[in-house]
C-alpha positions as CSV (number, residue, x, y, z in Angstrom):
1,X,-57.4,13.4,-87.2
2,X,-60.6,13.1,-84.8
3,X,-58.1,10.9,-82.7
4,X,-55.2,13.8,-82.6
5,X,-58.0,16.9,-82.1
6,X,-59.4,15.1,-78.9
7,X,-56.1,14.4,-77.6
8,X,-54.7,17.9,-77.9
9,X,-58.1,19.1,-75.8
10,X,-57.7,16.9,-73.2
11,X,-54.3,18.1,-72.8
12,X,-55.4,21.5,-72.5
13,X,-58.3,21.0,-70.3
14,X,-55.6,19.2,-67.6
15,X,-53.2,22.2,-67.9
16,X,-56.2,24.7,-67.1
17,X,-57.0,22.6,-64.5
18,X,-53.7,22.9,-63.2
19,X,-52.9,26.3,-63.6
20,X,-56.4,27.1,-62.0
21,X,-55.6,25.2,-58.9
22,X,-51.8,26.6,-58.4
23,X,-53.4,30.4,-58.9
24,X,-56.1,29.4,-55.9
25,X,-53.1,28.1,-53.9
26,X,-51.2,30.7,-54.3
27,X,-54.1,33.2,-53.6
28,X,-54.8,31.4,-50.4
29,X,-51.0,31.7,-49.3
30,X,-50.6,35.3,-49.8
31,X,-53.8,35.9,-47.9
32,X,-52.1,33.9,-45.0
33,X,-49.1,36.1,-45.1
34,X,-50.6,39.7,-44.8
35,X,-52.9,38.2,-42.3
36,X,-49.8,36.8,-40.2
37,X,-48.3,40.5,-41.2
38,X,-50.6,42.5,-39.5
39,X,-50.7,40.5,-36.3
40,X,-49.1,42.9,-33.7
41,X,-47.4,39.5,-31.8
42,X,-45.8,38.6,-34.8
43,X,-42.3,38.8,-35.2
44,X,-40.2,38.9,-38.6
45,X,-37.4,37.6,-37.3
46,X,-39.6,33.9,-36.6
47,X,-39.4,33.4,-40.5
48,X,-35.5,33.7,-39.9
49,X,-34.3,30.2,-39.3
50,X,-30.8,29.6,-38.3
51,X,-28.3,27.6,-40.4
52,X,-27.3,24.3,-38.5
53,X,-23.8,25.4,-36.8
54,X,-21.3,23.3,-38.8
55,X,-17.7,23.0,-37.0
56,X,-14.6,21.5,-38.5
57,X,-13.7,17.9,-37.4
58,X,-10.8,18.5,-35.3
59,X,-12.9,21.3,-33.4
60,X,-15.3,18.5,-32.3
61,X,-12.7,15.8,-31.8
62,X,-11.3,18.5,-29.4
63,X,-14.4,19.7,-27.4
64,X,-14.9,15.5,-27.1
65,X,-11.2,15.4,-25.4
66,X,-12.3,18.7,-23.4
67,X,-15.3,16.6,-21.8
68,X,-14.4,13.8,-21.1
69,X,-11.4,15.0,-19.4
70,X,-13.5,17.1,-17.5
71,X,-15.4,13.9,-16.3
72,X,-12.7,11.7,-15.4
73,X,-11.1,14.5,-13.6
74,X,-13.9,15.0,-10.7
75,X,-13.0,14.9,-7.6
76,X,-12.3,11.9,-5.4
77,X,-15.0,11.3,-2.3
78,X,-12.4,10.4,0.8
79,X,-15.3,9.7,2.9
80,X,-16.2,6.7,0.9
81,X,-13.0,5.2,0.0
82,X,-11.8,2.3,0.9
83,X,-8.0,0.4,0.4
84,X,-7.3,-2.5,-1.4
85,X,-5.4,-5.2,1.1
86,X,-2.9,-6.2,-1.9
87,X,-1.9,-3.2,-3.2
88,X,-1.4,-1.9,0.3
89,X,0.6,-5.1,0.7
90,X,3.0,-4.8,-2.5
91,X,3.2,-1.3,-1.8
92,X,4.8,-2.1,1.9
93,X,6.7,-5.0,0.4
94,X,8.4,-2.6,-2.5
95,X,9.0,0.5,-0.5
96,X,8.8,0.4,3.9
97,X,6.2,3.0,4.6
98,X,4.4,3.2,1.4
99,X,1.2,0.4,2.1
100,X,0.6,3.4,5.1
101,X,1.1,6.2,2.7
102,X,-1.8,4.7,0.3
103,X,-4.1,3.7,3.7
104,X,-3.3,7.7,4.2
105,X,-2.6,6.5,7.8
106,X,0.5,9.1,8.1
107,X,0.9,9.3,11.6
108,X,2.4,5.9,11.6
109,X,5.4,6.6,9.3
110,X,7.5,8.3,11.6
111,X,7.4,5.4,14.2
112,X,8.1,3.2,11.6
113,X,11.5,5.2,9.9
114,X,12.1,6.4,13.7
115,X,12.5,2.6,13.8
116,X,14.6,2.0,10.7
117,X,16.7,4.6,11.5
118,X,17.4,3.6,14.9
119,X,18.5,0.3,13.4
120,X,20.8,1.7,11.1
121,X,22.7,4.0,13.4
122,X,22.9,0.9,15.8
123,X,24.2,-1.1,13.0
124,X,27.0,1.1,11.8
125,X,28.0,2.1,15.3
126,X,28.1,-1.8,16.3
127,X,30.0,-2.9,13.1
128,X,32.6,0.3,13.7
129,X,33.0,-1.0,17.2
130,X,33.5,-5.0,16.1
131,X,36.3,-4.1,14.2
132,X,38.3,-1.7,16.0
133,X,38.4,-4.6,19.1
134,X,39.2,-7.3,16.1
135,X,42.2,-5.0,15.4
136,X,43.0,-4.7,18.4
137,X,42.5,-8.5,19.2
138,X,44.7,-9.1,16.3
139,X,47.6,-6.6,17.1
140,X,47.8,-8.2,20.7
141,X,47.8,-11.5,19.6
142,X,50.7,-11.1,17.0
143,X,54.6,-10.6,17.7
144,X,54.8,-7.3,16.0
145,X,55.6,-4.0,17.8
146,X,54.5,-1.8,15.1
147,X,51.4,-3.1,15.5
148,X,49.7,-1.6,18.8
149,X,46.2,-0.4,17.9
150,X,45.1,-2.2,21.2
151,X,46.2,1.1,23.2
152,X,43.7,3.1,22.2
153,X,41.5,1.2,23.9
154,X,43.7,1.2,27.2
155,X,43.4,3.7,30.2
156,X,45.7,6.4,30.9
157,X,48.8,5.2,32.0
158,X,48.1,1.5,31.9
159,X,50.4,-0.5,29.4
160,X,50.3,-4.1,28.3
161,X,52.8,-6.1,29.3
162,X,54.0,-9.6,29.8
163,X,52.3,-10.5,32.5
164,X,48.8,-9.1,32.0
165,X,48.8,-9.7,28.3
166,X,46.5,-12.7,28.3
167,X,44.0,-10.9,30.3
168,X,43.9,-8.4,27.2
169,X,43.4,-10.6,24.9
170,X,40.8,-12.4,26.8
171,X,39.2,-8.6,27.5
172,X,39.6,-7.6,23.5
173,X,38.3,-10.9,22.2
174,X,35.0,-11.3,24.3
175,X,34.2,-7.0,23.5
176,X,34.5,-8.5,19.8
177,X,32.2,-11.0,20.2
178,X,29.9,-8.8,22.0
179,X,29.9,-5.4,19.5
180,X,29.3,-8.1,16.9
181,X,26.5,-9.8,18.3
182,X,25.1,-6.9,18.8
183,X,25.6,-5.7,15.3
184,X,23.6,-9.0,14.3
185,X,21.0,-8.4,16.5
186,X,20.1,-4.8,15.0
187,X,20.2,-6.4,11.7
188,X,17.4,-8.9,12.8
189,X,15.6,-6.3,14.5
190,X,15.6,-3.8,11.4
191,X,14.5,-6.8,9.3
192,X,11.6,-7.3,12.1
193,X,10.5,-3.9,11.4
194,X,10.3,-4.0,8.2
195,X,7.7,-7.3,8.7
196,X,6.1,-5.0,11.3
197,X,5.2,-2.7,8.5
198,X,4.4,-4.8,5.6
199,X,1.7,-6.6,8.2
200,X,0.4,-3.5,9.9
201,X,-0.1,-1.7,6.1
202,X,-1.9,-5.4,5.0
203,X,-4.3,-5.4,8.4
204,X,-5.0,-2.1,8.3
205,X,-6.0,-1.6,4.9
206,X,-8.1,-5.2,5.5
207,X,-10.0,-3.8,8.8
208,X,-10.6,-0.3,6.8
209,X,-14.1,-2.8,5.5
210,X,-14.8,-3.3,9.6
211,X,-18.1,-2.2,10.8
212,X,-17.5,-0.2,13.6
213,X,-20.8,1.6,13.9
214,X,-23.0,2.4,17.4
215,X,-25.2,-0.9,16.5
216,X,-22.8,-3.6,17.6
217,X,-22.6,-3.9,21.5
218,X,-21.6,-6.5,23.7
219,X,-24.1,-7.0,26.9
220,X,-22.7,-8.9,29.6
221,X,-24.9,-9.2,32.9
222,X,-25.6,-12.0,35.7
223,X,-28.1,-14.9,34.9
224,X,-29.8,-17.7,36.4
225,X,-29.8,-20.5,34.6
226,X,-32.1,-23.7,35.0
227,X,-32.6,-27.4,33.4
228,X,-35.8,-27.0,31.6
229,X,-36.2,-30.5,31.2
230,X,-36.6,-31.0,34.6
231,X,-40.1,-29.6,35.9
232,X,-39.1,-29.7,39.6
233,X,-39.5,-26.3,40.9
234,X,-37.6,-27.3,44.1
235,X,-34.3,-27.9,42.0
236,X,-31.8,-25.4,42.6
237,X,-30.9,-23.4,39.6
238,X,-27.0,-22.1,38.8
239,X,-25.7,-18.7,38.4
240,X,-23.4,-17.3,35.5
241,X,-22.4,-14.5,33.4
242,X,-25.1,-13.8,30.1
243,X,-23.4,-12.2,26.8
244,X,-25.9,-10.5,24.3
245,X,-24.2,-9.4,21.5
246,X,-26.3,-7.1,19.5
247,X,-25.0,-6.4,15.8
């Protein structure tokens, strides 16, 4: 019984002591708060404190897309770009013009399809021409009278005849040679063109990297030159051209 009494005091004295110290806590709080009250600076809405903004997940996935959109959509500097050689290359190889398109050298394209087209119109006009005269070369030749596409080609009032036939044939057969010569020339020289512009788009686009600044300079200027291992003053020294180059 001695045991229980003591027990149930010492339990009592520890919730005094507890309720004591929560009253002097609580005491000390509230005089904090009228103190903060009458403070003229202080402001009630301070003791507001504002719930963390909370968005759905697709909202943020979206504003994510938004910026880094934004970021990979900022402008290009011109000033300090520079073309790749290969692409340039494939580009000219794949499509004549487009290695000078992408080395945004666009005064060049229209010597270049000025070219092309020049080749084609002499190509077609050629070919037309190589086998109207093989008709013709081929109507002479034969026995058939229906056939006489030959005097197109003739001057008013001349006809062929017995007598100056060969020379017609001769005439028609070396016009056919010619027109298609000439038609296999343009071919070549539309096919050099197009080298032309698959080198030039390659060079260029290699020689963009080329310093070309005010600090390289070539010096060239008269000098004397001597033997230094010879210490004889009365040796005559030569006389040549000196190049400094400065870079």
């Amino acid at each position: 019984m001695t045991n229980q009494r003591q027990t149930v005091k010492q339990t009592a004295a520890n919730i005094l002591r507890v309720t004591i110290a929560a009253a002097v806590m609580l005491i000390a709080a509230t005089g904090e708060g009228h103190a903060q009250t009458s403070d003229p600076s202080y402001d009630d809405d301070s003791l507001f404190v504002a719930p963390p903004l909370i968005m759905p997940q697709e909202d943020s996935i979206a504003i994510a897309v938004v910026a880094d959109t934004t970021t990979h959509k900022a402008k290009r500097d011109w000033s300090t770009w520079r073309p790749n050689p290969k692409r340039a290359l494939w580009l000219a190889l794949v499509l004549p013009g487009a290695g000078q398109i992408y080395n945004r050298k666009y005064w060049k394209l229209p010597i270049f399809y000025g070219g092309f087209l020049g080749c084609a119109y002499a190509i077609s006009w050629n070919n037309r021409m190589f086998r109207d005269y093989a008709k013709a070369y081929m109507d002479i030749s034969d026995n058939d009278p229906n056939t006489q596409s030959y005097n197109t080609f003739l001057h008013l009032g001349n006809t062929v005849t017995e007598a100056n036939k060969k020379r017609y044939q001769e005439l028609f057969r070396k016009r056919k040679d010619r027109f298609r010569r000439y038609r296999d020339l343009s071919c070549f020289i539309m096919i050099g063109v197009y080298a032309l512009s698959v080198v030039d788009a390659y060079v260029d686009a290699s020689l963009s990297e080329f310093d070309i600044s005010d600090d390289l300079s070539l010096r060239v200027a008269p000098a004397v030159f001597s033997d230094q291992s010879q210490r004889n003053s009365m040796k005559p020294s030569g006389l040549g051209l000196g190049c400094n180059l400065t870079f």
